[in-house]
N, C-alpha and C positions, 0 to 999 in steps of 0.2 A: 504494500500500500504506500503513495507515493508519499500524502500528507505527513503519514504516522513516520515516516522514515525521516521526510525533512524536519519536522519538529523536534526528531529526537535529534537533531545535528545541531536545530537552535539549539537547543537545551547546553548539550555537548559544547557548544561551543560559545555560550552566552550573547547567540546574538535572536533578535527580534523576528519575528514573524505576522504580516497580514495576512486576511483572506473574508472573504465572501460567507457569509453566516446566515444560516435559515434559521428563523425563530420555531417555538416547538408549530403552531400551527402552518409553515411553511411558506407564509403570505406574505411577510415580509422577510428581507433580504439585508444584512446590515453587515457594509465592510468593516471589521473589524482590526486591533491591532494589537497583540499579545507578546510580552514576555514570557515563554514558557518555562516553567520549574520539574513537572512530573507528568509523564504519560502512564496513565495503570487501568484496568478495567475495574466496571461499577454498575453493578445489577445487568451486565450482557450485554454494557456499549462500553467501546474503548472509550477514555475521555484526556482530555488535556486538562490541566491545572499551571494556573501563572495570572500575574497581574497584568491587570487587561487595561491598557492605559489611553484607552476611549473613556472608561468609567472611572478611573483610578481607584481600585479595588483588585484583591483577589476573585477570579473568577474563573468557571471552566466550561469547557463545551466539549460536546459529544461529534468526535472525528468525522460520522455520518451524517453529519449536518453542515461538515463544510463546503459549500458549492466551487467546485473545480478547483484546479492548482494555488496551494499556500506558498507564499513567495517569501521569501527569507529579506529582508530591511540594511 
């Protein structure tokens, strides 16, 4: 999986990460921009965990929610 692999590069290598984010209902679409800390799974979706510095907060989303290629910053 391409996302899961580059995230875990950011991580690896402390650099940042955008990408294109489906809300849970799918209707709206919100680019998003993430420092990632941890990839692990969580009730049967892989998810990402890092501070999401759109919201300035820890936050995480679910791998199959992100719409097309995550691009490394």
């Amino acid at each position: 999986m391409f996302n899961e692999s580059l995230i875990q590069f950011a991580i690896d290598n402390d650099r940042e990460v955008t990408f294109r984010y489906a809300k849970a209902d799918e209707k709206i679409i919100e680019q998003r921009t993430l420092q990632p800390v941890e990839i692990k799974e969580v009730a049967g979706h892989t998810m990402v965990f890092g501070d999401d510095e759109d919201r300035g907060a820890l936050r995480s989303f679910r791998l199959d929610r992100i719409k097309g290629e995550a691009q490394l910053i």
